[in-house]
FINU-129827 format. One record per atom (N, C-alpha, C, O): atom name; residue number from 0; x, y, z. Coordinates in pm, whole numbers, plus 50000, padded with zeros to 5 digits. Layout:
! FINU-129827
("CA" NUM (X Y Z))
...
END
This chain:
! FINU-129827
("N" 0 (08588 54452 83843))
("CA" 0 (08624 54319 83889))
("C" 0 (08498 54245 83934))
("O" 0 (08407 54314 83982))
("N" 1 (08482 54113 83925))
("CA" 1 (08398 54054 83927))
("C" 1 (08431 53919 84043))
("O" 1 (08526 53841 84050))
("N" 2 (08330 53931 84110))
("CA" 2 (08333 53849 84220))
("C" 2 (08304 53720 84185))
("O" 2 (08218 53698 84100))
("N" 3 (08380 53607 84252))
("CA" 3 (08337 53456 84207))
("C" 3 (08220 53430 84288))
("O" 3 (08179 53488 84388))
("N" 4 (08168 53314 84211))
("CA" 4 (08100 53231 84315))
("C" 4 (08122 53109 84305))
("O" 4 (08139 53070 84189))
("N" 5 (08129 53026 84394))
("CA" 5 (08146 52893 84390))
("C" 5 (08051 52781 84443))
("O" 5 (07951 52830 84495))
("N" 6 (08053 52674 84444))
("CA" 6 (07998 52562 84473))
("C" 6 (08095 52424 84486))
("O" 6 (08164 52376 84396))
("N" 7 (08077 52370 84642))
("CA" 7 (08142 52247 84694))
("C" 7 (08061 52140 84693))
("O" 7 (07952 52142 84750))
("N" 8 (08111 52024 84623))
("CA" 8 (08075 51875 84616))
("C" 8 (08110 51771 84675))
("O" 8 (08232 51756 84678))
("N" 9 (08061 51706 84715))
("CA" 9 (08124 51574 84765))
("C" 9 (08216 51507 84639))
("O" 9 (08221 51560 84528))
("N" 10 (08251 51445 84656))
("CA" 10 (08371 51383 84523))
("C" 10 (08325 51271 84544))
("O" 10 (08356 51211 84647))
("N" 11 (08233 51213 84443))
("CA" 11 (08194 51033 84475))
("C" 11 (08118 51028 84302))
("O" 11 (08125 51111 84211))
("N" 12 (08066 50928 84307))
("CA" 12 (08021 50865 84196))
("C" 12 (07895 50901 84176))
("O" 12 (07838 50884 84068))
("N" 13 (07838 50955 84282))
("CA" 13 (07695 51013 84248))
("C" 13 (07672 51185 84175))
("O" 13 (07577 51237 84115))
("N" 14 (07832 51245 84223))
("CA" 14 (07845 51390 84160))
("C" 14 (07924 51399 84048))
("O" 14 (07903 51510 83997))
("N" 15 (08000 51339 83987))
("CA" 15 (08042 51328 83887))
("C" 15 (07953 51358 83753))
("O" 15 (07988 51449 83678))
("N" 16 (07830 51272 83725))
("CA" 16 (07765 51378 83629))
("C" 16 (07728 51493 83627))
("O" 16 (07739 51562 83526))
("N" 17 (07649 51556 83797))
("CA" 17 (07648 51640 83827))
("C" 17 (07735 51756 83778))
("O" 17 (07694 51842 83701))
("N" 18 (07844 51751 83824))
("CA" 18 (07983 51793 83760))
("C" 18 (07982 51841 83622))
("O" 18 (07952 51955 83587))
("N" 19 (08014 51758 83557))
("CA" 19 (08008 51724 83400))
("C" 19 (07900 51830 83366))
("O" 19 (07953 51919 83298))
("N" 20 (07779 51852 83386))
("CA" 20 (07668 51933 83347))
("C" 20 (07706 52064 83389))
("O" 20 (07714 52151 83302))
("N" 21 (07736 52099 83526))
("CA" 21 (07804 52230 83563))
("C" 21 (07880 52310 83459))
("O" 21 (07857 52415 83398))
("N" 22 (07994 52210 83460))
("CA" 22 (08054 52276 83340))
("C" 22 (08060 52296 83172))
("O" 22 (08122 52361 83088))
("N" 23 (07951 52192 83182))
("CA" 23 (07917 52187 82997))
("C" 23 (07838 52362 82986))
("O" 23 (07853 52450 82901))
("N" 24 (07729 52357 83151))
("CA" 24 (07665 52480 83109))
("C" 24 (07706 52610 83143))
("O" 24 (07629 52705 83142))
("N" 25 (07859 52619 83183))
("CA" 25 (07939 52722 83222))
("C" 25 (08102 52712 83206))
("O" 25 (08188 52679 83287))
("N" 26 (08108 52754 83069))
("CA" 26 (08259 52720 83021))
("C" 26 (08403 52796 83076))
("O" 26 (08524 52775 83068))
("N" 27 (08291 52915 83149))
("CA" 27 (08412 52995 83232))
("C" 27 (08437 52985 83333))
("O" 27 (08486 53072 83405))
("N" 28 (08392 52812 83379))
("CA" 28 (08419 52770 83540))
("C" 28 (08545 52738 83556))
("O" 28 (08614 52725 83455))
("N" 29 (08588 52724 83656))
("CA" 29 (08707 52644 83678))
("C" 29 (08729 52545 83835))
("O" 29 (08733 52575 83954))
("N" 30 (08741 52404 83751))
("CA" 30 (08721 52290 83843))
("C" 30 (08855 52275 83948))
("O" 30 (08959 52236 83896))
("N" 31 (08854 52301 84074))
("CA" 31 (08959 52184 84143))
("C" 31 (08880 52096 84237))
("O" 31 (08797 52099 84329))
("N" 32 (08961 52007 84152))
("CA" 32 (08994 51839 84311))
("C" 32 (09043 51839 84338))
("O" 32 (09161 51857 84310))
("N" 33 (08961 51807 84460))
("CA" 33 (09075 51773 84602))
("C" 33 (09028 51654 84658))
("O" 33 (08922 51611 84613))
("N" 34 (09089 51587 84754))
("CA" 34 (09086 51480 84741))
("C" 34 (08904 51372 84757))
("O" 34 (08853 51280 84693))
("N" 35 (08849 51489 84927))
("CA" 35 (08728 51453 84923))
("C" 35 (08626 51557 84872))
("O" 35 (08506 51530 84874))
("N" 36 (08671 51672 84829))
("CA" 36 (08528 51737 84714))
("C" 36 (08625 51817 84576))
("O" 36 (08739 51841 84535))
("N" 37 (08472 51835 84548))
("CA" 37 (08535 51965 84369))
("C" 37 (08466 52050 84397))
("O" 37 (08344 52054 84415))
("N" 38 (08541 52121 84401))
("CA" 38 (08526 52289 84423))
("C" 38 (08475 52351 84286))
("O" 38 (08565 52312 84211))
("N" 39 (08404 52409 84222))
("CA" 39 (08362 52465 84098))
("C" 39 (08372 52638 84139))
("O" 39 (08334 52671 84252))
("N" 40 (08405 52705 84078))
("CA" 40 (08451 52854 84116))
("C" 40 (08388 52914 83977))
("O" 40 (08422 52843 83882))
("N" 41 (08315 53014 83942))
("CA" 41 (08319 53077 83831))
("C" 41 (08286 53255 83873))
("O" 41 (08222 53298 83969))
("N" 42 (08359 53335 83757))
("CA" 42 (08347 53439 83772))
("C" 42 (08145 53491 83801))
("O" 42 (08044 53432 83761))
("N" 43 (08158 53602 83872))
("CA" 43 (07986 53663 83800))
("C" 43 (07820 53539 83905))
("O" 43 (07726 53561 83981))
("N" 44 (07871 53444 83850))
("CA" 44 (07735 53376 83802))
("C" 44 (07808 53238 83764))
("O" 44 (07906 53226 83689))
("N" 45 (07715 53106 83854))
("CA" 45 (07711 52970 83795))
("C" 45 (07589 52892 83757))
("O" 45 (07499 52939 83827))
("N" 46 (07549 52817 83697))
("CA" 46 (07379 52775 83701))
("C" 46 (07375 52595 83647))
("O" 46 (07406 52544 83539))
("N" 47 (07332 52545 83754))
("CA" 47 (07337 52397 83744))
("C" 47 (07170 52400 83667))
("O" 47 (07071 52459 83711))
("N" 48 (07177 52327 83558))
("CA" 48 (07067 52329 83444))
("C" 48 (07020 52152 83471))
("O" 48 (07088 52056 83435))
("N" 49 (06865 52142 83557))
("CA" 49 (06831 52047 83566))
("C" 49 (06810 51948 83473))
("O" 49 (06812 51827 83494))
("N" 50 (06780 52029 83329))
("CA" 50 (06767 51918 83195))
("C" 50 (06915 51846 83173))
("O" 50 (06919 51728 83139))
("N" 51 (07031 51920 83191))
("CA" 51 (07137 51852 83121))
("C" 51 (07226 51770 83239))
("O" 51 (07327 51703 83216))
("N" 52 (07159 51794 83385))
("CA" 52 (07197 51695 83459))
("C" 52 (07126 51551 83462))
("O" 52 (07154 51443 83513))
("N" 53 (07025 51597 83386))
("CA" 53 (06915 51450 83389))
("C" 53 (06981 51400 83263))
("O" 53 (06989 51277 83269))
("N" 54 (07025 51443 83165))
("CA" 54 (07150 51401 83070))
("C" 54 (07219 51294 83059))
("O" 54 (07229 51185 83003))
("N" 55 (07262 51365 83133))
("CA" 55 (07395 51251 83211))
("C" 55 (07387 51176 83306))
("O" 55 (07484 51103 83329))
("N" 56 (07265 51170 83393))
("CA" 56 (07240 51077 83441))
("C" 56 (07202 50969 83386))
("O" 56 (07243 50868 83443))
("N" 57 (07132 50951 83287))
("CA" 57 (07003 50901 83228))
("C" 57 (06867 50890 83289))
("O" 57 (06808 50796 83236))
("N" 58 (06802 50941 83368))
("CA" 58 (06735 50998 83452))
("C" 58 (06685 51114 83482))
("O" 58 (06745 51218 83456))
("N" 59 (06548 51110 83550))
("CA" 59 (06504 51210 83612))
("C" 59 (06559 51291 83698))
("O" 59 (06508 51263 83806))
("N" 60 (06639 51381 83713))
("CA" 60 (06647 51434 83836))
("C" 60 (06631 51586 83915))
("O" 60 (06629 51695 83859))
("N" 61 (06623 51563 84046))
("CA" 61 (06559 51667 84076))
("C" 61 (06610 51721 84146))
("O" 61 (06656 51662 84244))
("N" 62 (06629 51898 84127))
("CA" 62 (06757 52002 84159))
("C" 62 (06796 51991 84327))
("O" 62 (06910 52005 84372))
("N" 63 (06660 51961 84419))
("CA" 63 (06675 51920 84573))
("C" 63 (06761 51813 84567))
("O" 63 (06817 51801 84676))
("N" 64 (06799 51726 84482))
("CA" 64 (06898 51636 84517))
("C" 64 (07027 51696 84524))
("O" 64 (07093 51628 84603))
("N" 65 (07095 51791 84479))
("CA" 65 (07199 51858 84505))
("C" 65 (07238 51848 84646))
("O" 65 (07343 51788 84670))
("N" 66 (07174 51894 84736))
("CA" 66 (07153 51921 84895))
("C" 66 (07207 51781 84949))
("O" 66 (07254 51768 85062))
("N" 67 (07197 51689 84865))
("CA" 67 (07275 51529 84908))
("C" 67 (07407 51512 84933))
("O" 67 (07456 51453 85028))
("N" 68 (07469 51572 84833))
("CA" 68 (07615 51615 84789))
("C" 68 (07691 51738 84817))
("O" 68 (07812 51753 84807))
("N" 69 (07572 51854 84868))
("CA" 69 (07639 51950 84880))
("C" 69 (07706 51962 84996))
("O" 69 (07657 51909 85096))
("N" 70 (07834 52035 85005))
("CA" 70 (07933 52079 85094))
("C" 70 (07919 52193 85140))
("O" 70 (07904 52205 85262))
("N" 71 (07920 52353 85025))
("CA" 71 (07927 52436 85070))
("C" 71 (07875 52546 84969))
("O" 71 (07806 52491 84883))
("N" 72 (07885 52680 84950))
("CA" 72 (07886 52729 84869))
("C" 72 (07851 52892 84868))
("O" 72 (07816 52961 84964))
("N" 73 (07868 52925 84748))
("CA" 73 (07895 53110 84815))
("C" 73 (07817 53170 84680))
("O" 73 (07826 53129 84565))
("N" 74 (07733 53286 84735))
("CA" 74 (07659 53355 84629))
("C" 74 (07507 53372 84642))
("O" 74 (07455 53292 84719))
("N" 75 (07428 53456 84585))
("CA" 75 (07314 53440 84653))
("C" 75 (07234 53334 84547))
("O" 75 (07280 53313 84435))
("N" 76 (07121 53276 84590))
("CA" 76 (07066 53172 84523))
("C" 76 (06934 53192 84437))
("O" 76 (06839 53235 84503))
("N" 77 (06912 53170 84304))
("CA" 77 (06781 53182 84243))
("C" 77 (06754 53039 84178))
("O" 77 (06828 52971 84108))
("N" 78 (06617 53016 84227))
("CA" 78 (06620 52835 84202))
("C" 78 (06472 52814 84150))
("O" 78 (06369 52850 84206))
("N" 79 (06485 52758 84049))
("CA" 79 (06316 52703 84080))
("C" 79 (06300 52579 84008))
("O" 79 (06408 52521 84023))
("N" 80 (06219 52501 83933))
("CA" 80 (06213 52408 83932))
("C" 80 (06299 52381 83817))
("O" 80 (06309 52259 83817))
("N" 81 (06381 52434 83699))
("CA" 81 (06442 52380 83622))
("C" 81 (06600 52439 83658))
("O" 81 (06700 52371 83637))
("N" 82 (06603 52533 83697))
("CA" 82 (06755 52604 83709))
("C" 82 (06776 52633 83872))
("O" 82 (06686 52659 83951))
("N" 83 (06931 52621 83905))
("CA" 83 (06989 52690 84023))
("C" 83 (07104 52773 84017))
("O" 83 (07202 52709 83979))
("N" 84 (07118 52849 84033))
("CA" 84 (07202 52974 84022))
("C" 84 (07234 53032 84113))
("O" 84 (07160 53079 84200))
("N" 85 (07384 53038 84103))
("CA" 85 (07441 53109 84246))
("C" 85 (07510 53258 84137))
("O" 85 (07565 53234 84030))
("N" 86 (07492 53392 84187))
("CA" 86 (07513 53493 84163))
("C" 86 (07542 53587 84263))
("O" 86 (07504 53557 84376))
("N" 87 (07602 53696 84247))
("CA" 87 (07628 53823 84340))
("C" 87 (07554 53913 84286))
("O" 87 (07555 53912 84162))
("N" 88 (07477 54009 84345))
("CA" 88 (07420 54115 84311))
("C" 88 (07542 54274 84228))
("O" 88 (07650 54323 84262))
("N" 89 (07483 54291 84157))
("CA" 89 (07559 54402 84106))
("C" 89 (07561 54509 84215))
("O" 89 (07620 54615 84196))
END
């Protein structure tokens, strides 16, 4: 069995692409809204991919901006300048 990890958002207009990229680059996530955040849950391992959030922004952006929006989140963290990844150790 495999432990989730998740990640909490603010729910506004600035995380919404954010969003969108989460799950383009992790198809075995699973999104709920609620009213003021989105919860993103995925089995194992999640990884917010700085190129395909700059995507959808149309913009530069940079993975410390997360920390704007963020709420909450569970898993241990490996980050560096293009990827962030929340995982559990085996």
């Amino acid at each position: 069995m495999t432990a989730n990890v998740y990640i909490a958002l603010q729910s506004n207009d600035d995380t919404r692409p954010i969003i969108e990229a989460i799950t383009e680059a992790n198809p075995h996530a699973v999104v709920s809204q609620f009213p003021a955040m989105v919860k993103i849950d995925a089995p194992g391992h999640l990884t917010i991919v700085r190129e395909l959030v700059s995507e959808k922004l149309g913009r530069e952006w940079d993975l410390q901006e997360i920390h704007l929006n963020l709420i909450s989140l569970s898993g241990n963290i490996d980050e560096d300048d293009d990827a962030f990844t929340l995982h559990w150790n085996a």
